[in-house]
N, C-alpha and C positions, 0 to 999 in steps of 0.2 A: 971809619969808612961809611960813606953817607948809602943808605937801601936804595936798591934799584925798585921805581915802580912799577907794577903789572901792569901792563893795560889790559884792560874789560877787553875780550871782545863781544863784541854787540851783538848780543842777540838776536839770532833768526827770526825776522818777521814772519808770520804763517800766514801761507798761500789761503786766498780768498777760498779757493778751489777746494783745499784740504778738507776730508771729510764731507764733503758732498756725494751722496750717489750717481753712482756714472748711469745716465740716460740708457734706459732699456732696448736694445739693437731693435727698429722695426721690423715687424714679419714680413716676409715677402709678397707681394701681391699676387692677386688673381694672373692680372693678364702677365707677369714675371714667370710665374708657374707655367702658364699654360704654354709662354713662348718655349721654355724646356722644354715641355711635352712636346712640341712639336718638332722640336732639334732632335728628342731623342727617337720618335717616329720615324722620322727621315733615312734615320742612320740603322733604325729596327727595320725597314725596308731595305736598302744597300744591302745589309748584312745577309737576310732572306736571299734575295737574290746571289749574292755571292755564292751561297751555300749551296742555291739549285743550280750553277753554275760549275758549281766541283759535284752535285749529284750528276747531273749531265755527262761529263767526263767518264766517272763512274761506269754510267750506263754503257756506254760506248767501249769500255774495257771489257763490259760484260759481253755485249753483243760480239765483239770480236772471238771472245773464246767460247758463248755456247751458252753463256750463264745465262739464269733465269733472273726475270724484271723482280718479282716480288720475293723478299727474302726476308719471312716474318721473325726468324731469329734475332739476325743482324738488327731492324725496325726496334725489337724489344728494347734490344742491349742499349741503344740510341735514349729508348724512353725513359727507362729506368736512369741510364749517365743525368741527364737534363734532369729530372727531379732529384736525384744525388747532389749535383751542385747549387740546384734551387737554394739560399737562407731565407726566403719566405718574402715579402707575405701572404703570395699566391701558392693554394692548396696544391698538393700534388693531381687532382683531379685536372686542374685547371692546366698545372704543366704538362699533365700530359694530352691534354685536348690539345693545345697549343701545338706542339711538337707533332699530335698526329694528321695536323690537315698539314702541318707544314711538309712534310715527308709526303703526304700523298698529293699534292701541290707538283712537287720536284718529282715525283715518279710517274705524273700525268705527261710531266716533260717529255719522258722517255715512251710511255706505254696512255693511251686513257682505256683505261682495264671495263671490261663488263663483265658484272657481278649479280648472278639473279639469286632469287631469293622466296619465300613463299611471302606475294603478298596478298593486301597492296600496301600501301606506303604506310609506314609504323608500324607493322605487325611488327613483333619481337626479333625475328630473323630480320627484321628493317634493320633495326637498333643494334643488332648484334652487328650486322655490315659495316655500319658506321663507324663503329667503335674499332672494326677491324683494318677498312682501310680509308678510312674518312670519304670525305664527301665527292674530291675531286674525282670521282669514275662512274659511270654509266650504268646508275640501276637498272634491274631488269625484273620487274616485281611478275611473279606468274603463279597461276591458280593451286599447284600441288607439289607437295614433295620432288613427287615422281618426276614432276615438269623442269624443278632446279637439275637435278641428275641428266635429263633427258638433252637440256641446254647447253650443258658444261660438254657431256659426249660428244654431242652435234659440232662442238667449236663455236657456238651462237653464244656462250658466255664465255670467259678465260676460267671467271670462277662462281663457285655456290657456295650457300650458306644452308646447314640442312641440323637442322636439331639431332642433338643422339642421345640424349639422358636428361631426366628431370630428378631433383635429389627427394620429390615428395614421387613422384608416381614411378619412378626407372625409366628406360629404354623406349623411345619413341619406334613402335612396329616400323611406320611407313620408312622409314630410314633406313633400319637396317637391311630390310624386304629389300630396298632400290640397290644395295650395295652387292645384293645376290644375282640383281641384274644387270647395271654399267659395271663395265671395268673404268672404273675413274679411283682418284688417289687422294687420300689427305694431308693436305698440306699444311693445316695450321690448324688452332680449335679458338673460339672464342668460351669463356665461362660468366653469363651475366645474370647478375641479380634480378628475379625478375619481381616487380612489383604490382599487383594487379590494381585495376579500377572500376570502379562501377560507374559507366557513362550513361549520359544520357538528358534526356529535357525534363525539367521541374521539379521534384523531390522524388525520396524513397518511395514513399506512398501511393505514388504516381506510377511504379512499375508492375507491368501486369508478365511479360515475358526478359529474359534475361539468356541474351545471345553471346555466345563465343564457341573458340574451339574446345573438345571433348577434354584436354589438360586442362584446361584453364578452367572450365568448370568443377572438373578435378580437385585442383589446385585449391576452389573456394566452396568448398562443399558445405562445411560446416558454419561458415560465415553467412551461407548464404539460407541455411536450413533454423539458423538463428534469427536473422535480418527479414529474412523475403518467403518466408517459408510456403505462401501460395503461391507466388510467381512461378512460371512453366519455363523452363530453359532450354533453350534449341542450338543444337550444336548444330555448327559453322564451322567452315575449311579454314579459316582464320581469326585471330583477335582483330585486324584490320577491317577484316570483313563484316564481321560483328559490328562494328562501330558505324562503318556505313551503311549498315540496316537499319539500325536504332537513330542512326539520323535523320530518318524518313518517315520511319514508324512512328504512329503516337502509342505509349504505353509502355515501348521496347527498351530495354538498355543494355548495354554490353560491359563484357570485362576486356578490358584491354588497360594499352599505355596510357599514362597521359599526353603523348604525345600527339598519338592517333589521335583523342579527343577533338583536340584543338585543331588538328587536320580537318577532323571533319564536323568541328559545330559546335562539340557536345560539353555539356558541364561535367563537373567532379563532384556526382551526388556521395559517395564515399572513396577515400582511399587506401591504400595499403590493406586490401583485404581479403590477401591470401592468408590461410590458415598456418603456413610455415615461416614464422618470418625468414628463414636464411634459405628461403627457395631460388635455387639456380637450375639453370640451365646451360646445358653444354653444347654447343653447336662447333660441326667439323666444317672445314673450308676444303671443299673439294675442287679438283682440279686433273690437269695431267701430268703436273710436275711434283718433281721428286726433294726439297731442299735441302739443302747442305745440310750437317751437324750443326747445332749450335749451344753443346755442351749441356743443355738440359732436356733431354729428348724424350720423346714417349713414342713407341710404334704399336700401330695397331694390324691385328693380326684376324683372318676368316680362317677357318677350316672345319673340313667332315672327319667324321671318325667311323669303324664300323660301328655298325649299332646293336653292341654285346658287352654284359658287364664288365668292368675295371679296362675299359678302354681311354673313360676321360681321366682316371687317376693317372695314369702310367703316362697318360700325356702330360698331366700337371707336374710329375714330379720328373720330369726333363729341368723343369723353368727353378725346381727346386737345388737338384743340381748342379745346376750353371749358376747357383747365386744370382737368379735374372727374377728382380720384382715383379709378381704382375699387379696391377692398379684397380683393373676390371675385368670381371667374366659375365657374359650372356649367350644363355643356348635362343634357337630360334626355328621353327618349324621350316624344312624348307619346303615350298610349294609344289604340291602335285606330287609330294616324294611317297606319300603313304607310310610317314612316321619315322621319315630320317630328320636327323637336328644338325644346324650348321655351329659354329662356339665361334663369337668375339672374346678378343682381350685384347689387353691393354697392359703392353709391357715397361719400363723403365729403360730406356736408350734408345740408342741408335743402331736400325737395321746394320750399319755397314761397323759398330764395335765388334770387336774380337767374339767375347759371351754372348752377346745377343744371336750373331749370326751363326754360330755353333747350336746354342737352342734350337733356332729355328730350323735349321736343317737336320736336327733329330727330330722333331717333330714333324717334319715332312716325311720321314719315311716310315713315320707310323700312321701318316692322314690319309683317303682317299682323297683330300682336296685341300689345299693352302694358299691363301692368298696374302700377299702383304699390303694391306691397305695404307702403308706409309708412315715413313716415320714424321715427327715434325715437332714444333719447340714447346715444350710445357708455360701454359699460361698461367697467371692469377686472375681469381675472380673478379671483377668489374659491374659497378652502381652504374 
């Protein structure tokens, strides 16, 4: 039987191609980029808009049943969601700056809020405003404490900005004193980091006087008994004010923002030169309204007591009692009384929970006087 033969099959010629590296994908270009940016701008705008357009709505439900424009709880819950689903690369600082002119943008829609404050523009109560309801509303910068209070009662502002604690020197008098005077109510707190500055024209060496307000000197006493130690210091009714003295004065310079600076002229011959570096400040937002709950709450409470021993135990241990926190206590002379004391505090909830309003109403009928200076949403501190 004659062999079948195999045929070859022939060999695969290899592709020219084979083994050569594949050409590296170009990068995208400048003007490619930017035409995105500008798509997604477009659509970052639409979007805004949309959103103040269902805030609008919003408002209009409120207004129908009585609710109040500014609802700093809710505003939180907002700021905190948006930096939650932030994945980066922009800081949470950043998201929340964003969010916060956006929100008061949409709520100028409904209301353009006036908000005074002790100035003039950048003092620290500036900054705290800011940070509280952004830019969209109608500063009302005015010479004293007394004057934010007197503004807000008048109806001339909706709301104030008014300092109540520093974590280096405690309790700001002038604050609590106004709170013994207006019947107005707290509505919200800001708590910010304050950073002090030494402004002013030319160098250190250059300062002969060094202006600000009495805290604030405070605040840098020892930075300043290091650094300047013949410099004369003259207290001023503000850090803002400060600034625009030394911007006129030759020799003068002040502790303030940096921001004020730059308002008003002045260089950054030193900065951060407060003696604490985790120095805050607490500022209340006074008003006439009362806000909702908003799950993390704190009320702050006035009252008299008579004035004989184990009268403020027997009131303290009500709050012990009721398992009701307090946060803060300060007594306070009241004026003309000839040595009676009023007591802040500062409890954990909400006026209108169960415990809370049970405390309080035992402690009224041991007070000669109780006032509820209002509950309102616990903050975090803010740079």
């Amino acid at each position: 039987m004659a062999k079948r033969k195999i045929a070859k099959t022939p060999a695969k010629k290899k592709s020219k191609r084979a083994g050569r590296p594949k050409a590296a994908s170009r990068p995208p270009s400048l003007a490619s980029l930017r035409r995105r940016i500008d798509r997604l701008d477009r659509e970052i705008v639409q979007r805004i808009n949309e959103r103040a357009d269902l805030a609008h709505s919003i408002g209009k439900i409120k207004d129908a049943v009585g609710s109040v424009v500014y609802a700093p709880g809710r505003e939180e819950e907002v700021l905190s969601s948006a930096v939650e689903v932030s994945q980066g690369p922009l800081s949470e600082q950043c998201i929340r700056a964003i969010f916060r002119e956006i929100i008061s943008g949409s709520r100028a829609i409904e209301k353009m809020m006036r908000v005074a404050f002790l100035g003039p523009l950048y003092s620290y109560s500036h900054l705290a405003a800011i940070h509280r309801f952004g830019q969209t509303v109608e500063f009302l910068p005015v010479g004293t404490i007394g004057s934010v209070f007197e503004e807000v009662h008048e109806g001339l502002a909706d709301y104030g900005l008014v300092p109540v604690e520093n974590s280096t020197d405690g309790r700001i008098a002038d604050t609590l004193d106004n709170f013994i005077r207006y019947p107005v109510k707290i509505s919200a707190e800001v708590q910010l980091r304050i950073h002090h500055n030494l402004l002013g024209h030319g160098t250190r060496g250059d300062v002969k006087e060094v202006y600000s307000r009495p805290q604030a000197l405070s605040q840098c006493r020892r930075w300043l008994a290091t650094h300047l130690p013949l410099a004369r210091t003259v207290e001023v009714t503000s850090t803002s004010t400060a600034a625009q003295v030394a911007s006129d004065k030759p020799g003068a310079a002040a502790i303030a923002s940096i921001q004020a600076g730059i308002q008003y002229g002045l260089d950054a011959i030193a900065t951060n030169i407060e003696d604490n570096e985790e120095n805050l400040t607490r500022f209340a937002v006074i008003s006439h309204e009362s806000p909702p709950r908003s799950g993390k709450d704190k009320t702050a409470i006035m009252f008299q007591l008579e004035h004989r021993p184990g009268t403020l135990a027997d009131a303290m241990s009500i709050f012990k009692r009721s398992k009701v926190n307090l946060s803060w206590i300060e007594s306070f002379p009241i004026p003309d009384s000839g040595g009676d004391y009023l007591f802040f505090i500062e409890l954990q909830g909400h006026q209108q929970d169960v415990k809370v309003k049970r405390a309080i109403a035992s402690l009224g009928k041991k007070s000669l006087r109780l006032d509820i200076l209002g509950s309102y949403a616990a903050s975090a501190p803010i740079s």
